[in-house]
BAFI-3210 file (N, C-alpha, C; in Angstrom, 3 decimals, decimal comma, padded with zeros to 6 digits):
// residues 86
n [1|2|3|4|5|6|7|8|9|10|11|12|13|14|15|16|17|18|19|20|21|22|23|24|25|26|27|28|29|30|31|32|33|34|35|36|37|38|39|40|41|42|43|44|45|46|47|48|49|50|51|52|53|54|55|56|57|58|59|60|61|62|63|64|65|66|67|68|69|70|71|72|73|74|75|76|77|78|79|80|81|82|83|84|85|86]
n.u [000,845|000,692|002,419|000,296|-000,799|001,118|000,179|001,092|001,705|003,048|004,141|003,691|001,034|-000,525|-000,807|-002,169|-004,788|-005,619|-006,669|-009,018|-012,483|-013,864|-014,995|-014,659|-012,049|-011,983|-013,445|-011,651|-009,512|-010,586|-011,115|-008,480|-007,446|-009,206|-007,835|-005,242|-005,957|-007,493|-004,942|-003,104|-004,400|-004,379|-003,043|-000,255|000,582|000,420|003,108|002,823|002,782|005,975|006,449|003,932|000,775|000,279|-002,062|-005,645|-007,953|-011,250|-012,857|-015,932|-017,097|-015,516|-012,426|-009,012|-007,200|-003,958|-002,307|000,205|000,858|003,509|004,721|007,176|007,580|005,448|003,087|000,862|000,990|000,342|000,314|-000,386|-002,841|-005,857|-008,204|-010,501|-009,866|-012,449]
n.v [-001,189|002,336|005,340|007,501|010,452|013,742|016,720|020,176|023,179|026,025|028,041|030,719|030,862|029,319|031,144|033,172|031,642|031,512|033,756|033,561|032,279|030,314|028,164|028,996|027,794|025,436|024,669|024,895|023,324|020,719|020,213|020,349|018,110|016,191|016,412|015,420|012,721|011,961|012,137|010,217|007,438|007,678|005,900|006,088|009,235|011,575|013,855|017,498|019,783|021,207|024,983|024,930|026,303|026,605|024,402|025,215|026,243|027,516|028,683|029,170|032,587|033,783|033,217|031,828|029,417|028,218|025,118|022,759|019,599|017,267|014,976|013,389|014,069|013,244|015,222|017,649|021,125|024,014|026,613|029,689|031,621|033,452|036,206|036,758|039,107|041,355]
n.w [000,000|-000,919|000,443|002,708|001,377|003,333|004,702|004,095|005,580|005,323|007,962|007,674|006,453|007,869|010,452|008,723|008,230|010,986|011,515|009,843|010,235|012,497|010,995|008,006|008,462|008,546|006,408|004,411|005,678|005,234|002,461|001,737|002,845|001,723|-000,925|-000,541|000,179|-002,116|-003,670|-002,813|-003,263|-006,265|-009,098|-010,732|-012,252|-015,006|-014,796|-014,099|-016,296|-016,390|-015,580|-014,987|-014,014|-010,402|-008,565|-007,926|-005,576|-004,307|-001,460|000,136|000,089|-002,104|-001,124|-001,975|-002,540|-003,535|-004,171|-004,222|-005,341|-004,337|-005,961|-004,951|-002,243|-001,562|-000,327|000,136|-000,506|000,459|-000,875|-001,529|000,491|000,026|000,225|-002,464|-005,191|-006,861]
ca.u [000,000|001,234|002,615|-000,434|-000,206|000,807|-001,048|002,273|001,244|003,989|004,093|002,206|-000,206|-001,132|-000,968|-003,226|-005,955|-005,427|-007,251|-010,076|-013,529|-013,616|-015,978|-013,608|-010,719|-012,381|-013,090|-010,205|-008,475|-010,933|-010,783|-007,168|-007,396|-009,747|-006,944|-004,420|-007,017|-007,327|-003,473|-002,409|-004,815|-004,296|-002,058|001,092|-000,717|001,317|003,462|001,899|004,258|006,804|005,781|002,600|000,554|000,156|-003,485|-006,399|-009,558|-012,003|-013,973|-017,030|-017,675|-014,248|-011,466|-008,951|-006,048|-003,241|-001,658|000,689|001,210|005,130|004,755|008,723|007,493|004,162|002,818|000,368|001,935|-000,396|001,242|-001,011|-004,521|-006,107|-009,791|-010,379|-010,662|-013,225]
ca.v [000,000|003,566|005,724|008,615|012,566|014,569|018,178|020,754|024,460|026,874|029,145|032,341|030,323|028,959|032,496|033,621|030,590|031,773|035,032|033,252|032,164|028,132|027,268|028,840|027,078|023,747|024,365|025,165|021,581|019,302|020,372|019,967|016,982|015,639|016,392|014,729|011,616|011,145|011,742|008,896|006,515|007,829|005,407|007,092|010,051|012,509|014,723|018,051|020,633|022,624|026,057|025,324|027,291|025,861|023,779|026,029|025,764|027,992|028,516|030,291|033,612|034,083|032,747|031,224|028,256|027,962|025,121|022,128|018,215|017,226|013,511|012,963|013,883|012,801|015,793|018,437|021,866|025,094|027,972|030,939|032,008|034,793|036,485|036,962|040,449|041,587]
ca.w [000,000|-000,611|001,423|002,183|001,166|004,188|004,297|004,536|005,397|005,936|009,249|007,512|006,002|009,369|010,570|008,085|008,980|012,131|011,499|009,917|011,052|012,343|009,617|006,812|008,611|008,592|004,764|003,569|005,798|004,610|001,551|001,406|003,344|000,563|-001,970|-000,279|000,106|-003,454|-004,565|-002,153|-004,221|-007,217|-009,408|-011,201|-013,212|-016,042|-014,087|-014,619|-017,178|-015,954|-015,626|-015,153|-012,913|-009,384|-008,672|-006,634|-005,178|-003,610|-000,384|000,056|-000,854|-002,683|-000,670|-003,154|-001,927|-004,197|-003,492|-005,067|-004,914|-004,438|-005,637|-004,553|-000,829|-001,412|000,244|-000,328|-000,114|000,379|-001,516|-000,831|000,619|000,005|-000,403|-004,245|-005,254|-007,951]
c.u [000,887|001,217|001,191|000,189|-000,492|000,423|000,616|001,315|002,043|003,290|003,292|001,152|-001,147|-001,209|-002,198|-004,287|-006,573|-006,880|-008,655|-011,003|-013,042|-014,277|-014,947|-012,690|-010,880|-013,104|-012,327|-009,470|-009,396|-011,041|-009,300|-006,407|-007,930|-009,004|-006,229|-004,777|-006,770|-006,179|-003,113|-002,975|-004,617|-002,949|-001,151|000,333|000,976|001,667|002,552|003,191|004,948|006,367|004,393|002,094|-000,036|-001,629|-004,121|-007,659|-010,309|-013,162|-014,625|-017,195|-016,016|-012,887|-010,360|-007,235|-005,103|-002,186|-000,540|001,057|002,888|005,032|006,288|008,635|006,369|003,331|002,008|001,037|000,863|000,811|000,697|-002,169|-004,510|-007,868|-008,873|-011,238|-011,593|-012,388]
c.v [001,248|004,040|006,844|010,138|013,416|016,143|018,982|021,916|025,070|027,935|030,170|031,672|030,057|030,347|033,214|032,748|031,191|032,809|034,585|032,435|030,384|027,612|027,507|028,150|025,623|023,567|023,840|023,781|020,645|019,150|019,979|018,622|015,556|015,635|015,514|013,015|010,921|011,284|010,305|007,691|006,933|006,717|006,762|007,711|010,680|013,469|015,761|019,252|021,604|023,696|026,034|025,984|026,219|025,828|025,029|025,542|027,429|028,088|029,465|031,544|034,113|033,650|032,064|030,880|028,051|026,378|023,969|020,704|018,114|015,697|012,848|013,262|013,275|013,755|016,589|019,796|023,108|026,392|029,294|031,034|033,407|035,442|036,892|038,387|040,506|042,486]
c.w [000,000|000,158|001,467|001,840|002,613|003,402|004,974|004,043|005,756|007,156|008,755|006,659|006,904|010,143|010,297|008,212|010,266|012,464|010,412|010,821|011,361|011,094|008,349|007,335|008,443|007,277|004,166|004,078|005,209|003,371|001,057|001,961|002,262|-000,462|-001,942|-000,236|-000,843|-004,260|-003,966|-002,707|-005,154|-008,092|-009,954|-012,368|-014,055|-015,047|-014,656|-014,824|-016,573|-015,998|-015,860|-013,815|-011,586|-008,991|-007,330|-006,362|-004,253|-002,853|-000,052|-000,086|-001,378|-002,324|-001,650|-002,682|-003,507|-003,597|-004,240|-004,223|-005,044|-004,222|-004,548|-002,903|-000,862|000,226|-000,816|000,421|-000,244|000,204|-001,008|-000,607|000,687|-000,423|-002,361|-004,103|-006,751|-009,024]
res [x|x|x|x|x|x|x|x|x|x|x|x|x|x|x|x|x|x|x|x|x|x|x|x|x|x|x|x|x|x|x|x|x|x|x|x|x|x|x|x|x|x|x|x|x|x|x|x|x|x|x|x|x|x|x|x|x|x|x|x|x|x|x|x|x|x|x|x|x|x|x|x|x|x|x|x|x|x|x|x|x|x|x|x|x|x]
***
């Protein structure tokens, strides 16, 4: 059985969580918990192209998770959060 995808959030990411509500904070992890879920089953997929732009998602009224898989740690890696401006 594979190893699973740990959830990696750098220090100001967690920071910035910090300063949201519990309900967005418990979005935004199970959400990224749910990512990590289905890479760790996932068989061996097409890397995804160099310079390409890093995977996102968004939570309720605009919120918007940048964040990236690192098969070689087999981790999920949250790059940036941030509200989405208009």
């Amino acid at each position: 059985m594979a190893k699973d995808y740990a959830l990696r959030i750098p220090k100001e990411i967690e920071e910035q969580l910090a300063r949201c509500t519990d309900s967005m904070r418990q979005a935004i992890k199970g959400r990224l918990m749910e990512i990590a879920r289905v890479a760790s089953r996932r068989v061996a997929t097409r890397p995804k192209a160099s310079g390409a732009p890093p995977l996102r998602f968004y939570v309720f009224e605009g919120y918007r998770i940048f964040y990236r898989l690192e098969r070689s740690k087999r981790s999920v890696v949250v790059l940036d959060l941030r509200p989405e401006t208009a």
